[in-house]
BAFI-3210 file (N, C-alpha, C; in Angstrom, 3 decimals, decimal comma, padded with zeros to 6 digits):
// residues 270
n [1|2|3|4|5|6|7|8|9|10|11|12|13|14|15|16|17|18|19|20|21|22|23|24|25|26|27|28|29|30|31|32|33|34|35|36|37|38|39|40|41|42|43|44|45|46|47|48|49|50|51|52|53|54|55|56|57|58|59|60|61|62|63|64|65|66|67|68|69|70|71|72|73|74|75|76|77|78|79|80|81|82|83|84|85|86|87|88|89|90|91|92|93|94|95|96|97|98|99|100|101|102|103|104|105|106|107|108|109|110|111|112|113|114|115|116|117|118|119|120|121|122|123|124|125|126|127|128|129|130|131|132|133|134|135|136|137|138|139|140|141|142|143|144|145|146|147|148|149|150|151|152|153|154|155|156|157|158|159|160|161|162|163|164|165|166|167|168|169|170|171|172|173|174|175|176|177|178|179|180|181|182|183|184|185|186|187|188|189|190|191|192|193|194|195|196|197|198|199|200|201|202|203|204|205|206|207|208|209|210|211|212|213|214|215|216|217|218|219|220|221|222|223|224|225|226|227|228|229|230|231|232|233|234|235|236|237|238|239|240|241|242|243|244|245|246|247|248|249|250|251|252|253|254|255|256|257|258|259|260|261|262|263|264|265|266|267|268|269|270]
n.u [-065,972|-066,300|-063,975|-062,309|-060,160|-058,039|-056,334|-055,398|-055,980|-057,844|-060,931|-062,102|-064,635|-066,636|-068,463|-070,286|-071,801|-071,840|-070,939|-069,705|-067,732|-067,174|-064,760|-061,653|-060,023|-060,146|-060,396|-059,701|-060,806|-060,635|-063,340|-067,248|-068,975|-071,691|-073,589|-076,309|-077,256|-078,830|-079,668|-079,772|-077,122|-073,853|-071,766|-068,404|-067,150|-065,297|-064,477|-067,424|-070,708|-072,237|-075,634|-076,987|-080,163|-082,289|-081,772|-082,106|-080,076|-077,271|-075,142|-071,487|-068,599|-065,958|-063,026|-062,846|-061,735|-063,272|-064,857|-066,497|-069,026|-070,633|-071,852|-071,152|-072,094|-072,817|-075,293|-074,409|-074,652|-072,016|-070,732|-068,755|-067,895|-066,061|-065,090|-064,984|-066,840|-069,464|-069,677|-069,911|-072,443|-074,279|-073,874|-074,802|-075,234|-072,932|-071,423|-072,521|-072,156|-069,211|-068,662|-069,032|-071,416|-073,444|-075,784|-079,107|-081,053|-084,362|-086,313|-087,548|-085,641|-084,198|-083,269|-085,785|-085,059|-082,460|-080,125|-079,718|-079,214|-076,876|-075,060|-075,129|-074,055|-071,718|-070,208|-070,444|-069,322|-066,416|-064,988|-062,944|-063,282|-064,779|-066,725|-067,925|-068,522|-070,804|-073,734|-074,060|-072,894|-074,478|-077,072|-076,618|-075,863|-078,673|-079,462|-078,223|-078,971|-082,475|-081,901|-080,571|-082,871|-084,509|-084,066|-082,629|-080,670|-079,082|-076,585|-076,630|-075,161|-072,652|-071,771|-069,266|-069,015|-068,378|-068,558|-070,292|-071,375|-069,395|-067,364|-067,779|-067,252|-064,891|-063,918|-065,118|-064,066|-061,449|-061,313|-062,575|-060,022|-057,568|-055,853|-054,225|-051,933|-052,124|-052,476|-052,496|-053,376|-054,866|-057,424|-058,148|-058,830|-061,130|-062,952|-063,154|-061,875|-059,482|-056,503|-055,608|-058,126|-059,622|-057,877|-058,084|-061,111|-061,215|-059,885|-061,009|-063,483|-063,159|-061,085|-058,685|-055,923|-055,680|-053,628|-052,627|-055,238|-056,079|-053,609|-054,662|-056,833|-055,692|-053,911|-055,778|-056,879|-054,564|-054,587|-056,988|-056,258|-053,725|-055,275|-057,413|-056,721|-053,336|-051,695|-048,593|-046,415|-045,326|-046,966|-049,422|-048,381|-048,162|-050,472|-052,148|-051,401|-049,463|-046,517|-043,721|-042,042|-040,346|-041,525|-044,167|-043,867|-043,156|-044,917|-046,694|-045,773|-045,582|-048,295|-049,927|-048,578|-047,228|-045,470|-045,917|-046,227|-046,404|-048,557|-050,470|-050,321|-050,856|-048,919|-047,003|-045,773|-042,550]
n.v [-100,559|-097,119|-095,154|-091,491|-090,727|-088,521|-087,557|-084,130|-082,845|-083,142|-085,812|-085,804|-087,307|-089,157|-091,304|-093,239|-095,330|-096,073|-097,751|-095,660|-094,372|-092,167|-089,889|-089,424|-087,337|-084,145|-083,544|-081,973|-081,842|-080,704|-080,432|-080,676|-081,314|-083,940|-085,120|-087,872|-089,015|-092,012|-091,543|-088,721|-086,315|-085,544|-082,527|-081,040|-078,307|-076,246|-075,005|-074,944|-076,958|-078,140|-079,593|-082,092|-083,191|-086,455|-087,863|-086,464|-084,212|-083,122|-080,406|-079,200|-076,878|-078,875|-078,254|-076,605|-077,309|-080,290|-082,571|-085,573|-086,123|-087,995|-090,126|-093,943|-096,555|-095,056|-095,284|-093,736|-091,831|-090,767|-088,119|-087,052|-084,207|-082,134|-079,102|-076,993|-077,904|-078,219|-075,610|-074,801|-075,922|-074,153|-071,374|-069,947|-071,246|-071,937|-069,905|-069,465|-072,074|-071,546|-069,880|-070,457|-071,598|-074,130|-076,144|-077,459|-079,895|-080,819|-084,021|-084,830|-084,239|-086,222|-089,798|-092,210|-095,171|-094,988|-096,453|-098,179|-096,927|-095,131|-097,409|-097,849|-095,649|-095,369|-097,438|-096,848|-094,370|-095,200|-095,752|-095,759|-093,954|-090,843|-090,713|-092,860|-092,645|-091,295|-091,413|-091,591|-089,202|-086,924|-087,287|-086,999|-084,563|-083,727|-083,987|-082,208|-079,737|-080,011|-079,462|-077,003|-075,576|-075,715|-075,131|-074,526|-072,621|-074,188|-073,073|-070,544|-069,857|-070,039|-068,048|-065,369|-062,855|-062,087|-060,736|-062,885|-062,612|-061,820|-062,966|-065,162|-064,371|-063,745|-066,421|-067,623|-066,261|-066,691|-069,564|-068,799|-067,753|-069,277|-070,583|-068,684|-066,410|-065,293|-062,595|-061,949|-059,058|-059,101|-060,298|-058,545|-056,458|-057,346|-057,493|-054,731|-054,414|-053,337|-055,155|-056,091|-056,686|-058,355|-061,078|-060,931|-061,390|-063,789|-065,689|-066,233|-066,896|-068,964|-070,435|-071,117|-069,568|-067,192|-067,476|-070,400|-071,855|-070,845|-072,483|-075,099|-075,595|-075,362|-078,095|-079,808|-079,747|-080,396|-082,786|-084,009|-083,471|-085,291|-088,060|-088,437|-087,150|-087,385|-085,865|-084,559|-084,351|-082,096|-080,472|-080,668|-079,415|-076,841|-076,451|-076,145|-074,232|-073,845|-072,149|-073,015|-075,931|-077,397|-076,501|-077,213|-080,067|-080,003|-079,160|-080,990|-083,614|-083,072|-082,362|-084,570|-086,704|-088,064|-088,450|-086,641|-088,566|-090,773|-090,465|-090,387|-093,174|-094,877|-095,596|-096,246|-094,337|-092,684]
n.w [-010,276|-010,773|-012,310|-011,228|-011,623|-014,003|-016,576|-016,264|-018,228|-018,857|-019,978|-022,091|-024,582|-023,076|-020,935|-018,288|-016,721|-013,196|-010,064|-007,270|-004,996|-002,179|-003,122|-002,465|-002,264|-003,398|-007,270|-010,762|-014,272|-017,442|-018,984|-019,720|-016,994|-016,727|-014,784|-013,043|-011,275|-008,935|-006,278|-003,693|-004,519|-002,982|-003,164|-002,620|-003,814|-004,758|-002,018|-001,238|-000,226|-002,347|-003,293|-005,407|-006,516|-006,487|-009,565|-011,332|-014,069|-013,549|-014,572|-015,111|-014,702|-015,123|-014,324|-012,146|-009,010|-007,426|-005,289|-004,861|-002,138|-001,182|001,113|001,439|-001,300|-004,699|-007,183|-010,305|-013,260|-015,292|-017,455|-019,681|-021,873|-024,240|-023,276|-025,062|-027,419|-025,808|-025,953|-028,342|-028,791|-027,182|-026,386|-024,517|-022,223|-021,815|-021,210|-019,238|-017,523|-017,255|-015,680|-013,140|-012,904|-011,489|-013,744|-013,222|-014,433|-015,300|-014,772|-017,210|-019,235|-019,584|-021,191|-021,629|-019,817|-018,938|-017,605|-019,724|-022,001|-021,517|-021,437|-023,988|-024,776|-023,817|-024,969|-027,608|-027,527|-027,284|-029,504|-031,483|-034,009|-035,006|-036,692|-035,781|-033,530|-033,485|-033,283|-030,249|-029,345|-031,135|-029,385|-026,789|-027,289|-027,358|-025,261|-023,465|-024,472|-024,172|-021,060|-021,192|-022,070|-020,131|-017,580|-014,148|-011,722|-009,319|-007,638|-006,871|-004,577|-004,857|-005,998|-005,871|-005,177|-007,944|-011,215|-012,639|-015,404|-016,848|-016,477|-017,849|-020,250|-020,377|-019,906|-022,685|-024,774|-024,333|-025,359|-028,094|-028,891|-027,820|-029,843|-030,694|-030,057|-026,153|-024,011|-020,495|-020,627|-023,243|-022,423|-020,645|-021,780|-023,655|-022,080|-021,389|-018,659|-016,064|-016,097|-013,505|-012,171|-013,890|-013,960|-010,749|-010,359|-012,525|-011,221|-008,895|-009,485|-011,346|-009,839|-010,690|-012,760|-015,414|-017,575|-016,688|-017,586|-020,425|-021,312|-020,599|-022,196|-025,057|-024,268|-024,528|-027,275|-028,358|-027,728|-028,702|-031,560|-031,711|-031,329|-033,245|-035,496|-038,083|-038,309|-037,874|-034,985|-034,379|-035,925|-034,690|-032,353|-032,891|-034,205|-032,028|-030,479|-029,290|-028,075|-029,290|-029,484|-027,190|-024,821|-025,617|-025,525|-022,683|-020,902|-022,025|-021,098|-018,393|-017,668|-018,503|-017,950|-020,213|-023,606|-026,301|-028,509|-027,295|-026,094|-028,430|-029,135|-027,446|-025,183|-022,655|-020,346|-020,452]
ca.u [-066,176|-066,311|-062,290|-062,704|-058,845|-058,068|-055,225|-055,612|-056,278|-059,472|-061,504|-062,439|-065,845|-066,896|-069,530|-069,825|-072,749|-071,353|-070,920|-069,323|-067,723|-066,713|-063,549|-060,682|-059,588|-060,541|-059,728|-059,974|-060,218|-060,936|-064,189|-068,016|-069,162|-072,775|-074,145|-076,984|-077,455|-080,299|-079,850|-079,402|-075,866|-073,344|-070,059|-067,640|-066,626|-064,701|-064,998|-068,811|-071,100|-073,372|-076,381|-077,606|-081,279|-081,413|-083,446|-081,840|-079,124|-076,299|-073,654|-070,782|-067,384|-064,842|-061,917|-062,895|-061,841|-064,720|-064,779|-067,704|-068,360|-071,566|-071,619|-072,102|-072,060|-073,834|-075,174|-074,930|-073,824|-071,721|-070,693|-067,899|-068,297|-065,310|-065,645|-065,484|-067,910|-070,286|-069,501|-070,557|-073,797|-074,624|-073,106|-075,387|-075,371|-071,534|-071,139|-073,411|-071,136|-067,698|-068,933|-069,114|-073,051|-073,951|-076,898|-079,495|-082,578|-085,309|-085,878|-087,996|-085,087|-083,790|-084,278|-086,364|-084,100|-081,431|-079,162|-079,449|-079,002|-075,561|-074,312|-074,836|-073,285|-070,393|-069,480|-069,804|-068,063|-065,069|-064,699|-061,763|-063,507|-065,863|-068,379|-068,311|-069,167|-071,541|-075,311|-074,008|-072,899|-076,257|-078,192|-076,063|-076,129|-079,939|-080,067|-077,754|-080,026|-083,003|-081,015|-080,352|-083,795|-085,386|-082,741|-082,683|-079,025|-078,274|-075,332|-076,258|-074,630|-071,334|-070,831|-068,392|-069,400|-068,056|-069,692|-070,648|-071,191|-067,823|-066,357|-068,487|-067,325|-063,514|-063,700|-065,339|-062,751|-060,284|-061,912|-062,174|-058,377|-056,784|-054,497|-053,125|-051,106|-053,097|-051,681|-053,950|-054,207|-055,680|-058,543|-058,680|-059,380|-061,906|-064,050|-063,262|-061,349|-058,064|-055,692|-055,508|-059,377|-059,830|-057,326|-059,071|-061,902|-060,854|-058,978|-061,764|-064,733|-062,610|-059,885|-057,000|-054,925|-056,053|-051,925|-053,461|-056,688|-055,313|-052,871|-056,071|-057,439|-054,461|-053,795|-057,494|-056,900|-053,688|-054,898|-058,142|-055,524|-053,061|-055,921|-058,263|-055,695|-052,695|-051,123|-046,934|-046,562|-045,118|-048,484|-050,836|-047,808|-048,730|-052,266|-052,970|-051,544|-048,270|-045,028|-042,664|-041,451|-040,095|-042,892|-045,532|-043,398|-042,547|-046,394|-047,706|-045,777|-045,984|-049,841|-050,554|-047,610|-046,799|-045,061|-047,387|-046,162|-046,841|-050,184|-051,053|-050,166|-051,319|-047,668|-046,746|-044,819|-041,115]
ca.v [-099,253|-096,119|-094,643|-090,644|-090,241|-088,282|-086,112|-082,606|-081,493|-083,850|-087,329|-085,837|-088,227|-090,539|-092,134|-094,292|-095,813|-097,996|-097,315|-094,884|-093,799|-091,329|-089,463|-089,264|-085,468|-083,508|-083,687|-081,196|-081,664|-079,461|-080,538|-079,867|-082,855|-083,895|-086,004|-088,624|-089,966|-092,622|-091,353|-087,674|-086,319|-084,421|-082,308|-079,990|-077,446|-074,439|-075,117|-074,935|-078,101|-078,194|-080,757|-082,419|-084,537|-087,548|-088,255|-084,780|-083,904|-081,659|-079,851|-078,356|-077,024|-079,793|-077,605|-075,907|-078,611|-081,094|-083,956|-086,027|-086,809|-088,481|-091,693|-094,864|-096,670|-094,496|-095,612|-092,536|-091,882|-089,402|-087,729|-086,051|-083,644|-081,334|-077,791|-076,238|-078,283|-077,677|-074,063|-074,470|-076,128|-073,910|-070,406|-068,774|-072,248|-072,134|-068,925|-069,639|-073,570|-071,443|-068,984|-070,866|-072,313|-075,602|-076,246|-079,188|-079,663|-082,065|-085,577|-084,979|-083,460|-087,717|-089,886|-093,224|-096,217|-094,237|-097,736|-099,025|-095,837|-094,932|-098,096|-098,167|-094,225|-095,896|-098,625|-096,056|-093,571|-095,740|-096,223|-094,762|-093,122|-089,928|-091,442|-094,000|-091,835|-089,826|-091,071|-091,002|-087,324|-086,526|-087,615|-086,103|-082,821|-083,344|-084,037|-080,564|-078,882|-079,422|-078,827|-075,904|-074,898|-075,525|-075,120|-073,821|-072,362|-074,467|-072,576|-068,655|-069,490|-070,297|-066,864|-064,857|-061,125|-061,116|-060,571|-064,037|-062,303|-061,165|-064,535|-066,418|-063,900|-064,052|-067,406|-067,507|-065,348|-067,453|-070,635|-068,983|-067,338|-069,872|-071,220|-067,661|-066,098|-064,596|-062,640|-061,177|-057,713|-059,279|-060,724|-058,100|-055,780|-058,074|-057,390|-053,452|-054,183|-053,519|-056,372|-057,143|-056,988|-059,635|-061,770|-061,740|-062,029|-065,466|-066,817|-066,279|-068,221|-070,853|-071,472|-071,139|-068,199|-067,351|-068,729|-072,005|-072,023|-070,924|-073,915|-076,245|-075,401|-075,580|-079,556|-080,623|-078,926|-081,193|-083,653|-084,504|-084,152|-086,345|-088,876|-087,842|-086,951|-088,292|-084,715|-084,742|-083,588|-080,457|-079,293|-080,494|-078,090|-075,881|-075,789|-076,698|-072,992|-073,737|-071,543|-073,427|-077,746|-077,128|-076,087|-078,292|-081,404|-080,234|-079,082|-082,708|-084,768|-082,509|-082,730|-085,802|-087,552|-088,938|-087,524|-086,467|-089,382|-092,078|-090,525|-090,556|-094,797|-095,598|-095,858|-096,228|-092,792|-093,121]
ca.w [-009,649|-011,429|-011,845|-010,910|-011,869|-015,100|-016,737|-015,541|-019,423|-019,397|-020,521|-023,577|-024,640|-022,513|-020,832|-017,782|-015,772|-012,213|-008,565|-007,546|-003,861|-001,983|-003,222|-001,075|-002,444|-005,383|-008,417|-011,816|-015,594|-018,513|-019,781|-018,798|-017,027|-016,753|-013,355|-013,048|-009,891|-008,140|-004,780|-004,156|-004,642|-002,039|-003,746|-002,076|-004,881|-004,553|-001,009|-000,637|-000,468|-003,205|-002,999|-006,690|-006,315|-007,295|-011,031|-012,624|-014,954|-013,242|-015,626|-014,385|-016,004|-013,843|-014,435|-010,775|-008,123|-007,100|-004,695|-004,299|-000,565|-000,551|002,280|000,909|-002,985|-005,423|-008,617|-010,773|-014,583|-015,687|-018,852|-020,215|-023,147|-024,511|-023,173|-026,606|-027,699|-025,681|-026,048|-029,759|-029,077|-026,364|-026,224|-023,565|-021,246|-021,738|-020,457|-016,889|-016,955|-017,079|-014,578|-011,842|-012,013|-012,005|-014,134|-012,889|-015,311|-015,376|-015,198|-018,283|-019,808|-019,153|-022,115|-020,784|-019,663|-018,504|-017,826|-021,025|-022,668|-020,649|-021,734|-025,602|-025,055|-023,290|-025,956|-028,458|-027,687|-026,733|-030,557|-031,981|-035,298|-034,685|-036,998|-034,829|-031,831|-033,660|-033,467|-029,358|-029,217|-031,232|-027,786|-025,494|-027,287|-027,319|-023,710|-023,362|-025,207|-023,430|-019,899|-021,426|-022,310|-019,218|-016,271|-013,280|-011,191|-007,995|-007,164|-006,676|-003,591|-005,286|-006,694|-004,460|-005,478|-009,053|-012,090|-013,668|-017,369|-017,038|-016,193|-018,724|-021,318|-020,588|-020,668|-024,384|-025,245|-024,371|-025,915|-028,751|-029,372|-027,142|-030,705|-031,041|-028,358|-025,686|-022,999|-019,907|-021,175|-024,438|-022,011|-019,815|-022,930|-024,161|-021,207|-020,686|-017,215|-015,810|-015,856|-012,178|-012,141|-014,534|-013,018|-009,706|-010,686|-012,904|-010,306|-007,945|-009,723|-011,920|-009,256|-011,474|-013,565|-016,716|-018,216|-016,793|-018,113|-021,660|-021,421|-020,190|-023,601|-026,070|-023,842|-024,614|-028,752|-028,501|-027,168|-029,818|-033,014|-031,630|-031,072|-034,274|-036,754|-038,503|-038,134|-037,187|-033,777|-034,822|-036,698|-033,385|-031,635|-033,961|-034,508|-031,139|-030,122|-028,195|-028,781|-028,757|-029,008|-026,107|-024,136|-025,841|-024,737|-021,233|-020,525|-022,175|-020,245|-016,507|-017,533|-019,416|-017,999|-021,172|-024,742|-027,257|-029,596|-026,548|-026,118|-029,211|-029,791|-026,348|-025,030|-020,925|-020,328|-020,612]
c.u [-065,660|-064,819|-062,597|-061,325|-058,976|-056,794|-055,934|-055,955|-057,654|-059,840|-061,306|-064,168|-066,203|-068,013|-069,524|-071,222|-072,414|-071,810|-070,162|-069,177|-066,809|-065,187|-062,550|-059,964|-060,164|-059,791|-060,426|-059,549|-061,131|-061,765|-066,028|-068,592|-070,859|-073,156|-075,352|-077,309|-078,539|-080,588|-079,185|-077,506|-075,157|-071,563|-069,781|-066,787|-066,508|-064,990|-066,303|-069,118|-072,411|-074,123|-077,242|-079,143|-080,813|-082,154|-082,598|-080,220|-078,847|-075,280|-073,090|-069,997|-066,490|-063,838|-061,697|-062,792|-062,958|-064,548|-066,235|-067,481|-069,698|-070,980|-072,278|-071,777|-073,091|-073,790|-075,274|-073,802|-073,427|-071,094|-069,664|-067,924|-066,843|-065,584|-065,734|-066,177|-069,289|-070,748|-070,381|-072,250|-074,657|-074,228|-073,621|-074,862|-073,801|-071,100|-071,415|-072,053|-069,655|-067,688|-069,208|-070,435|-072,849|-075,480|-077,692|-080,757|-083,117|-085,499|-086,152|-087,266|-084,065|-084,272|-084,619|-085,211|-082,833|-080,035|-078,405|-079,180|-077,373|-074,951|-073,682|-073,882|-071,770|-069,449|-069,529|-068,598|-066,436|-064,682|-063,734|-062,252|-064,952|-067,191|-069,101|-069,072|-070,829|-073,401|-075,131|-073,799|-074,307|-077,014|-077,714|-075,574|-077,708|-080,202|-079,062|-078,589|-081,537|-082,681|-080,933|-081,891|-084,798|-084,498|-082,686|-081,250|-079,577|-077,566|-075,062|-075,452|-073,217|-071,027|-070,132|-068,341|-068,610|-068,962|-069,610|-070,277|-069,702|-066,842|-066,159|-067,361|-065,730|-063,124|-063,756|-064,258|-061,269|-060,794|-062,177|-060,834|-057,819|-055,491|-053,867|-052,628|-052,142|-052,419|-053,296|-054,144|-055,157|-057,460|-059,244|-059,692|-060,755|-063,271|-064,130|-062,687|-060,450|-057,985|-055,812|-056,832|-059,921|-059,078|-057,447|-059,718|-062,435|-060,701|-059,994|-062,910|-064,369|-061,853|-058,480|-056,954|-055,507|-054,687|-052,813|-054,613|-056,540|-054,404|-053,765|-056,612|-056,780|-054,296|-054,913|-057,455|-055,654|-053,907|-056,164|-057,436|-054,782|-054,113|-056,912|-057,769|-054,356|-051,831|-049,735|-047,192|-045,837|-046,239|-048,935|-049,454|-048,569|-050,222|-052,943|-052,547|-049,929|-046,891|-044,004|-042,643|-041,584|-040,755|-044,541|-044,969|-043,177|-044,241|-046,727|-047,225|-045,960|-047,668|-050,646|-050,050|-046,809|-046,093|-046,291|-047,602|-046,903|-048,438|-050,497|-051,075|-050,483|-050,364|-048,019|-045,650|-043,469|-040,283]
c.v [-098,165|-095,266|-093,145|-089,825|-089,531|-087,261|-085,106|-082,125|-082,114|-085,017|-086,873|-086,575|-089,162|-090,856|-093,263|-094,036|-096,990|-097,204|-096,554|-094,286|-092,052|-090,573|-089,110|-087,684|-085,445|-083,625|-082,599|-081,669|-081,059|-080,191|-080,515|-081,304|-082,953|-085,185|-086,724|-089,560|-090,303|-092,237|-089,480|-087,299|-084,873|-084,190|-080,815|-079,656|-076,119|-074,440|-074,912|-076,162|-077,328|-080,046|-081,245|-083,451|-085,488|-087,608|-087,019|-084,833|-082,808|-081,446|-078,871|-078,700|-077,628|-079,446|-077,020|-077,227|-079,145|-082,257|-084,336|-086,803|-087,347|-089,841|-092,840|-095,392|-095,531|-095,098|-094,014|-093,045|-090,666|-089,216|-086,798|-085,275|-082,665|-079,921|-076,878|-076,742|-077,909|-076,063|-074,089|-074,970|-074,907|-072,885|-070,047|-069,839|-072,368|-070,886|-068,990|-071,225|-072,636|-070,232|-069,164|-071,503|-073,490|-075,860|-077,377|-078,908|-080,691|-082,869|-085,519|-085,240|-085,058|-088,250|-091,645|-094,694|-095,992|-095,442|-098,145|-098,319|-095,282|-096,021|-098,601|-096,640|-095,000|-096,526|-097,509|-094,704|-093,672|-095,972|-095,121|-093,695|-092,095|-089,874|-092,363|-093,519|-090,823|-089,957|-090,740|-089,428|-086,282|-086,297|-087,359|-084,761|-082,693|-083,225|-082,362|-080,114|-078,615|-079,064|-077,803|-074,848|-074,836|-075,578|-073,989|-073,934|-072,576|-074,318|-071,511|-068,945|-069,374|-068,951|-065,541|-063,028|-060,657|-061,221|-062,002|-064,280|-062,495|-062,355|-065,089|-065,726|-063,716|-065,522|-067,885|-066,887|-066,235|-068,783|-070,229|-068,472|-068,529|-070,189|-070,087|-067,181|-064,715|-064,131|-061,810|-059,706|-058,238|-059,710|-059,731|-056,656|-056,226|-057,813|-055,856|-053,745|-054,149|-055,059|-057,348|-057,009|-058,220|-060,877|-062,024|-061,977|-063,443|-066,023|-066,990|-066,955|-069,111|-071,517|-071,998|-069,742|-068,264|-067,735|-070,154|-072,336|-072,087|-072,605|-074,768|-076,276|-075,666|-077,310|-080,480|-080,637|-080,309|-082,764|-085,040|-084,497|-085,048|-087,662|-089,083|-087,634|-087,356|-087,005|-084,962|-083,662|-082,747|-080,068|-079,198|-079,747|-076,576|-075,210|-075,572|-075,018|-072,499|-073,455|-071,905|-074,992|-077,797|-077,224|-076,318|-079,401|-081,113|-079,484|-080,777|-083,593|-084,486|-083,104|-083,409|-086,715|-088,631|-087,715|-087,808|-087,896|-090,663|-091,825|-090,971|-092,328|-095,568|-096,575|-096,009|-095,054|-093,643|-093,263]
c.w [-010,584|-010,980|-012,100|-011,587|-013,102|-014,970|-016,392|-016,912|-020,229|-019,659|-021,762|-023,040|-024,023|-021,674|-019,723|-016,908|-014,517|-011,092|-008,163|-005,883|-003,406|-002,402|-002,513|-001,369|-003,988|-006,125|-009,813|-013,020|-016,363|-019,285|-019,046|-018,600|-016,445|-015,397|-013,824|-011,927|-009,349|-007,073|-005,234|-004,097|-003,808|-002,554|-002,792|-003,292|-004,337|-002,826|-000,081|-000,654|-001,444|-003,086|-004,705|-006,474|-007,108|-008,881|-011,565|-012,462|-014,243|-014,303|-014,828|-015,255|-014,765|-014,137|-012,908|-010,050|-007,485|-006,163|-004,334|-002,592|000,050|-000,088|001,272|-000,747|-003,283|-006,602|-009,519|-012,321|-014,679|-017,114|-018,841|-021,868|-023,122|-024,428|-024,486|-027,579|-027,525|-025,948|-027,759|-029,770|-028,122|-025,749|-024,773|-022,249|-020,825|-021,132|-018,759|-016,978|-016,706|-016,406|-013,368|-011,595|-012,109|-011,990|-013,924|-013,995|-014,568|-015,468|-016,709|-019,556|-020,218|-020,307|-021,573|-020,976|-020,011|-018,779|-019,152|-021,618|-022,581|-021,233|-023,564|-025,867|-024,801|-024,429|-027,274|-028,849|-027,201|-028,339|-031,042|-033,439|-034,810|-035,314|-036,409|-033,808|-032,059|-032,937|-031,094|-028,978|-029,482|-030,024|-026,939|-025,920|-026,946|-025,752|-023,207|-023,713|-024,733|-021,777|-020,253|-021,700|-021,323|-017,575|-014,947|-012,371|-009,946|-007,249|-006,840|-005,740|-003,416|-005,451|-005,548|-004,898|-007,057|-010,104|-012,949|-015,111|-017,329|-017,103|-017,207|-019,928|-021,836|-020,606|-022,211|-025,194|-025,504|-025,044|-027,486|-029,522|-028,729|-028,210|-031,259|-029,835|-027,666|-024,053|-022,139|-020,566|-022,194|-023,839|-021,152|-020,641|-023,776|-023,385|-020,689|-019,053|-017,391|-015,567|-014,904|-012,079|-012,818|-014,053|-011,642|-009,891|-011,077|-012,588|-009,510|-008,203|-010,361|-010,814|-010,079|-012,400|-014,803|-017,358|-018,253|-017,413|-020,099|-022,539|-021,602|-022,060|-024,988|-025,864|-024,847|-026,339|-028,830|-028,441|-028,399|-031,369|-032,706|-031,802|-032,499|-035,747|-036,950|-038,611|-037,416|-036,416|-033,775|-035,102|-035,417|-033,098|-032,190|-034,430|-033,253|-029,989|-028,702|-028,752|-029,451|-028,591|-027,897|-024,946|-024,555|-025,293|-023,204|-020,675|-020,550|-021,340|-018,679|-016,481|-017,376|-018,516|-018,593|-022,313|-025,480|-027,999|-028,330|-026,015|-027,093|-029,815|-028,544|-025,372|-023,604|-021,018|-019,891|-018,647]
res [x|x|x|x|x|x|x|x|x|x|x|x|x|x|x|x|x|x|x|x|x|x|x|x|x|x|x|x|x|x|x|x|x|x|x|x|x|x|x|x|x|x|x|x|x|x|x|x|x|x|x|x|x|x|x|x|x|x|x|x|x|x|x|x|x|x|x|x|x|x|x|x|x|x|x|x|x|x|x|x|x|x|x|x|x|x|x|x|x|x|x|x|x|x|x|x|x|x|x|x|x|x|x|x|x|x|x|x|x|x|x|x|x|x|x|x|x|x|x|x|x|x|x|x|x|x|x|x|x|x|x|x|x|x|x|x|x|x|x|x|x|x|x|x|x|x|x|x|x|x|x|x|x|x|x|x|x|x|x|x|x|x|x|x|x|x|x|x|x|x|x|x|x|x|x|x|x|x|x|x|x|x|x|x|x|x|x|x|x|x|x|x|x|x|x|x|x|x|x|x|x|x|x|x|x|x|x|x|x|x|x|x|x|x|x|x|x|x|x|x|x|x|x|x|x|x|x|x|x|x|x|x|x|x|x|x|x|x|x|x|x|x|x|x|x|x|x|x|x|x|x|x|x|x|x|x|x|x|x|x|x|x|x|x|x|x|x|x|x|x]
***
C-alpha cells in the first residue's frame, strides 16, 4: 500500500504506482505533486472538496494541506517533482501551481502503458546518482510540459478573492532569493503591496506564513546537497540560505526529524 507520510520539507523525486486509501488527516510537503488515478479522485484541500477524473494528470503544489478521502482502494500513481524545478521548466504553470490551482490535463497528455511506465520511473529514480535518474525526469518533464500546454483550472472555486498573479509572483520571488535573507517587506516590495497585504493574502491561498514557506524552500535546497553532494554541512548551511548552525540544526531535526549528517547517511534520528 502506497505510504502518504513524508517530512514536511518534501519527497523530493519519486515515483510510485499501488493502492492507495483513504487518508486519515492531511498531510503537507514542499514539492508539486502530480496525480493519476483509474477511478475518479475525491480531495479535501484548503478545506474545499476538489473532484480529479479518473484517466487525467492533476498537478498541485502539496505544500497547502491535502487529504485524500475517496471510499474504497484506489489504484492511482503519483509523482513528486521538486518545486523549483518545476518552476524552471515551467515558469508561467508554476505561478497558477503556487497560487492555489490545480492543473488537470489530458489523457493524451499520458504516455501509453501508464503501469509499466510508473514503474521503470519508480526504480529509477530511487537511484542514488542524478544521471541515474535522468532519462526518468526527461519524461516527467515532458509529461509537465504538455499538461502545461494544454490545461485546463479545476479549482476557480478554490480562490478566496485574492489575486492569484500576485500569489504566483510572491512565491517566484521567494523561490528564487530564498538562499539570501528575505524578510516580508522584501516580498511585499516585490509585488508593490503593503506588508500586511501580502501576508494575508499568502497565508490565505498557500495556508502558511511566508517565514514558513521561505524555510520550506531553504529545507528542500538542504535537503538535495546533503543527499547530491559531498559538501560539509556547514556549506549546505550555507548555501542552502540558513543564518545561522544553530538554526539550520534545530529547523532539520523539528522538520526532518533527523540531523543533517544522519540524513544525509541514512541514519535513525538520535
Amino acid at each position: 500500500m502506497t505510504d502518504f507520510h513524508s517530512p514536511r520539507a518534501g519527497f523530493g523525486w519519486r515515483c510510485e504506482y499501488d493502492v492507495a486509501y483513504a487518508m486519515s488527516a492531511p498531510h503537507q510537503h514542499d514539492d508539486i505533486e502530480i496525480n493519476v488515478a483509474e477511478t475518479d479522485l475525491v480531495y479535501v484541500r484548503g478545506g474545499r472538496t476538489l473532484d480529479i477524473p479518473a484517466g487525467r494528470p492533476a498537478l498541485f503544489w502539496a505544500s497547502r494541506p491535502h487529504r485524500l478521502v475517496t471510499e474504497g482502494a484506489v489504484r492511482l500513481m503519483w509523482i513528486t517533482v521538486p518545486t523549483t524545478t518545476l518552476l524552471a521548466w515551467a515558469p508561467s504553470l508554476g505561478d497558477r501551481l503556487l497560487g492555489g490551482e490545480v492543473v488537470v490535463g489530458s489523457p493524451d497528455s499520458l504516455p501509453p502503458g501508464l503501469p509499466e511506465v510508473a514503474a521503470r520511473w519508480s526504480r529509477e529514480l530511487r537511484r542514488r546518482s542524478p544521471e541515474d535518474q535522468r532519462a526518468a525526469r526527461l519524461e516527467v518533464e515532458a509529461l509537465v510540459r504538455r499538461v502545461a500546454q494544454a490545461s485546463e483550472n479545476w479549482a476557480s472555486g478554490e480562490r478566496r478573492g485574492n489575486d492569484p498573479a500576485r500569489v504566483g509572483a510572491m512565491a517566484r520571488f521567494i523561490a528564487a532569493n530564498f538562499r539570501d535573507p528575505i524578510l516580508l517587506g522584501d516580498v511585499a516590495r516585490a509585488v508593490h503591496v503593503h506588508p500586511n497585504t501580502a501576508a494575508r493574502e499568502f497565508r490565505s491561498a498557500m495556508g502558511t506564513s511566508i517565514p514558513r514557506y521561505v524555510t520550506q524552500f531553504r529545507l528542500a535546497e538542504a535537503q538535495r546537497l546533503l543527499l547530491t553532494t559531498t559538501l560539509p554541512v556547514e556549506a549546505v548551511q550555507q548555501a542552502s540560505g540558513f543564518s545561522s548552525a544553530t538554526a539550520f540544526h534545530e529547523t532539520f531535526r523539528t522538520v526532518v526529524g533527523s540531523t543533517p549528517r544522519q540524513y544525509r547517511h541514512g541514519s535513525a534520528p538520535a
